[in-house]
C-alpha positions in Angstrom: 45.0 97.7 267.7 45.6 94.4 266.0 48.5 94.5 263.5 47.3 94.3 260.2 48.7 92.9 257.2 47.1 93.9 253.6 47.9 90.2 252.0 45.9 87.6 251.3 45.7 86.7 255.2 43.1 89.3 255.9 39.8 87.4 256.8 42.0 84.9 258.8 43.7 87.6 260.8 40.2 89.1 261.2 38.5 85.8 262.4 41.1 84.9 264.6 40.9 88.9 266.5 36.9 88.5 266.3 36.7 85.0 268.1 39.5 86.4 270.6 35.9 88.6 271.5 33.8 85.6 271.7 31.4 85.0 274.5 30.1 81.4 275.1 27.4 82.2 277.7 26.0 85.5 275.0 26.3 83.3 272.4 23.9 80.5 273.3 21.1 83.3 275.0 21.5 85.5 271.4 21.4 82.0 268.8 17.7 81.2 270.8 16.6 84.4 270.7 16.9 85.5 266.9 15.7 81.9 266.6 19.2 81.2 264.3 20.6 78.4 262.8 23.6 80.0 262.2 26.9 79.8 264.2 26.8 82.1 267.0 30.0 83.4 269.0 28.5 85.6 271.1 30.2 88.7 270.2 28.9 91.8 270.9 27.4 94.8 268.6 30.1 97.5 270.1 32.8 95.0 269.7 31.8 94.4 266.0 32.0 97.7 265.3 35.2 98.7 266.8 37.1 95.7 265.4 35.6 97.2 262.0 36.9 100.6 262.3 40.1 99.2 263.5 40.9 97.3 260.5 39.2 100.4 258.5 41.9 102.8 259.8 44.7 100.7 258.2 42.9 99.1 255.2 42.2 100.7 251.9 38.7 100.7 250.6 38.7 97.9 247.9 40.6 95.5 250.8 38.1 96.6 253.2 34.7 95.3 250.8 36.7 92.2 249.7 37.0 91.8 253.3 33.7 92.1 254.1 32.4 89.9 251.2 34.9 87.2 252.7 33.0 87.7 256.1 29.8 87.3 255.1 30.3 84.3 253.1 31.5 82.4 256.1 27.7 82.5 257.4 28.9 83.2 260.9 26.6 85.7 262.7 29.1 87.4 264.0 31.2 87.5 261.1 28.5 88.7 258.7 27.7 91.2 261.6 31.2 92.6 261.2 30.9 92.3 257.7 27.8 94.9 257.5 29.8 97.2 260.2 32.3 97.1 257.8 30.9 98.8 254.8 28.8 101.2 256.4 32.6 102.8 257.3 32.5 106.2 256.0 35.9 105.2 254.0 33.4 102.7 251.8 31.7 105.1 249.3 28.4 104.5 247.9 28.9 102.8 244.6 26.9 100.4 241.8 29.4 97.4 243.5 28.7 98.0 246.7 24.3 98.4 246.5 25.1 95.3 244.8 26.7 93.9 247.0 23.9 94.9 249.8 20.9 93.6 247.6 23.3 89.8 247.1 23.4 89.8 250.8 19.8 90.6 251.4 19.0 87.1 250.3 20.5 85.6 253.0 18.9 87.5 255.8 17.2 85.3 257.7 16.1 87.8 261.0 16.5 91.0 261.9 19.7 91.7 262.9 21.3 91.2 260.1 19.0 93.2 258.2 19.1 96.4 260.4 23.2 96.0 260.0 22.8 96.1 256.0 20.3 98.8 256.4 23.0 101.6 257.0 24.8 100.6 253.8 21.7 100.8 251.9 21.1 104.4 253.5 24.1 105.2 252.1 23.4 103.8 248.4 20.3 105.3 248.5 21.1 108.9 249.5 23.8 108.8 246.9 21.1 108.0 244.0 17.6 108.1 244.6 17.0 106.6 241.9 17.6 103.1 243.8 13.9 103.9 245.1 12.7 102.1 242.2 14.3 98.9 242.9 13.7 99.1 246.4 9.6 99.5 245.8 9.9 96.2 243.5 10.6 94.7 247.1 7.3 95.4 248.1 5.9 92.5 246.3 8.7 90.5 247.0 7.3 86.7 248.5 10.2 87.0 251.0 8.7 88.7 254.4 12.4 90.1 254.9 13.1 91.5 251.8 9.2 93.3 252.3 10.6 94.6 255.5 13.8 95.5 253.5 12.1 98.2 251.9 10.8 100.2 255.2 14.4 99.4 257.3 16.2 100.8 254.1 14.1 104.1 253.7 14.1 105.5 257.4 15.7 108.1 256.6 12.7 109.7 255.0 10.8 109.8 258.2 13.7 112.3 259.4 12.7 116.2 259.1 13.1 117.2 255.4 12.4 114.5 253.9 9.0 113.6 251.7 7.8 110.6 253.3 4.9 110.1 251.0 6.2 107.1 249.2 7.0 104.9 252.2 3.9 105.8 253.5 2.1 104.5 250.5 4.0 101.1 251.2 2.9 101.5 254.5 -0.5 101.3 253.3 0.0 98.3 250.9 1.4 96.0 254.6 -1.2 97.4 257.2 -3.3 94.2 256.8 0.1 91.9 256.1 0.0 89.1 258.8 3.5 88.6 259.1 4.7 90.5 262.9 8.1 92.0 261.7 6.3 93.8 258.7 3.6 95.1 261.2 6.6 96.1 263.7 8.6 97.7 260.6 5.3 99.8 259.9 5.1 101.0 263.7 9.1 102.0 263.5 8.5 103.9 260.5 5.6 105.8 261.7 7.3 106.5 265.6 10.3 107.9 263.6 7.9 110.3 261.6 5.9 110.9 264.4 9.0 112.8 266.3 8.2 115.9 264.0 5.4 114.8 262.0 2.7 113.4 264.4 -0.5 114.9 262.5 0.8 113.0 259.4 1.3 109.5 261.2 -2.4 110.7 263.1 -3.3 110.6 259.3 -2.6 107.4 258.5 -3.4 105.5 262.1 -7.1 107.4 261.2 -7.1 105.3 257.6 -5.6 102.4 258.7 -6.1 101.6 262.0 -8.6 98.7 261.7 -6.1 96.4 259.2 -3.1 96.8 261.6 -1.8 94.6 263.8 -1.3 95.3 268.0 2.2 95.9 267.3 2.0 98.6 264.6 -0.3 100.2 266.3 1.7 99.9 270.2 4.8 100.9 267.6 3.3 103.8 265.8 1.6 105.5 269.0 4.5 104.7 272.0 6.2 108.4 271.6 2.8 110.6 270.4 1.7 112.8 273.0 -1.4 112.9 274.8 -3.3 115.6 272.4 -2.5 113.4 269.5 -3.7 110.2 270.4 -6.6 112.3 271.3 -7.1 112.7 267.4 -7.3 109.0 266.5 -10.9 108.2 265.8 -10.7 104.6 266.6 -8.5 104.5 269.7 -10.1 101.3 270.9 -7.7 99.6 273.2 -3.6 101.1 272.0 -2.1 97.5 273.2 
C-alpha cells in the first residue's frame, strides 16, 4: 500500500502510483476502441479500483471527494476512471455535494465508460432520496445522447426484484424509436436486467414496442429470456 500523505500533495502522489499501473500496449487498443480523444494510460478497471480503496482506507471522506474532483478535472481516462471508483467507496455517503458533483461530471462524459463508472454514485444518491427521480426524468429530453442514456444507466436498480419499474419503463417507451445505438443498447440492458425475474413484464413491452426498436434492443432485451417466453412475443420476426 502506497504511503499516503493527507497534505496538499494528494493528486500528485495519486498520479504518480496510478501511471506506476500504466500499460502502453492497453492503452492504445482501449483509446481506439471507446473512440477517445482523451489521454489514455492503459490502466486497467481492477487496478483503478484497488488503488481507490487503498487511498480510501487511509483518507477521510472530504479528502477523498476533493480527491476525486482533482482527478477528474485532469481529463485523463484513467484518472477520471479512478475518480468515479473513488466516490462510489462506501466511506463517501450520499449527499446534495456529492449528486452534484455526479450531475457536473455527467457533462463531460463523452462514451460509455465513464458513464457506467458515475452510474454507481448516482445509485447511491438516488437510493438515498428518491426524490432525485425528478431531475433524472428531465434527462430524458436532454439534446445530449449521453445524458438520455444517463437516465436508464442511473435507474438499474429498479429492474432488481422489489423494485417498481414502471417509470423507467415509461422512458423506455419515450427511446424505442430513438436512432442513436447506445440509447437502443441502454433499453435492451434495462429490459435483460428486469427480465431475470420479471420476463412477462419485459414480454409486455417487446409486444408494444417491438416494431420502433432497434436490432440491438431487441438482441439486448431477449439474450437471457427463455424459450417459453420468446414464444410469447407476437412479432418475433428475425431476434438479431
Amino acid at each position: 500500500m502506497p504511503n499516503i500523505s493527507t497534505n496538499t500533495t494528494l493528486l500528485p502522489q495519486f498520479l504518480q502510483e496510478l501511471l506506476l499501473l500504466q500499460n502502453p500496449k492497453r492503452a492504445v487498443i482501449e483509446k481506439k476502441y471507446h473512440k477517445s480523444n482523451r489521454e489514455h494510460w492503459g490502466v486497467s478497471v481492477p487496478d483503478c479500483t484497488k488503488l481507490a480503496r487503498q487511498f480510501g482506507k487511509k483518507l477521510s471522506e472530504q479528502h477523498l471527494i476533493t480527491l476525486a474532483n482533482d482527478l477528474w478535472q485532469t481529463g485523463i481516462f484513467d484518472a477520471m476512471t479512478a475518480a468515479s471508483k473513488i466516490l462510489a467507496l462506501p466511506k463517501i455517503k450520499a449527499s446534495t455535494q456529492l449528486w452534484q458533483m455526479v450531475c457536473s461530471y455527467l457533462k463531460d462524459v463523452d462514451g460509455w465508460a465513464l458513464e457506467d463508472h458515475l452510474a454507481r454514485t448516482g445509485w447511491k444518491c438516488i437510493a438515498a432520496d428518491e426524490q432525485l427521480l425528478d431531475q433524472v426524468e428531465q434527462w430524458t429530453k436532454h439534446a445530449n445522447f449521453w445524458m438520455r442514456r444517463a437516465a436508464l444507466i442511473f435507474t438499474l436498480p429498479y429492474a432488481k426484484p422489489g423494485q417498481n419499474p414502471e417509470r423507467m419503463l415509461g422512458w423506455a417507451c419515450q427511446y424505442a424509436s430513438d436512432p442513436e445505438w447506445f440509447i437502443q443498447k441502454a433499453i435492451g440492458w434495462w429490459l435483460r436486467d428486469l427480465g431475470n425475474h420479471n420476463p412477462k413484464r419485459v414480454i409486455e413491452f417487446l409486444n408494444q414496442h417491438w416494431p420502433r426498436l432497434k436490432p440491438i434492443a431487441r438482441k439486448e432485451s431477449t439474450r437471457k429470456l427463455e424459450q417459453k417466453w420468446l414464444d410469447k412475443l407476437i412479432n418475433r420476426a428475425v431476434l438479431e
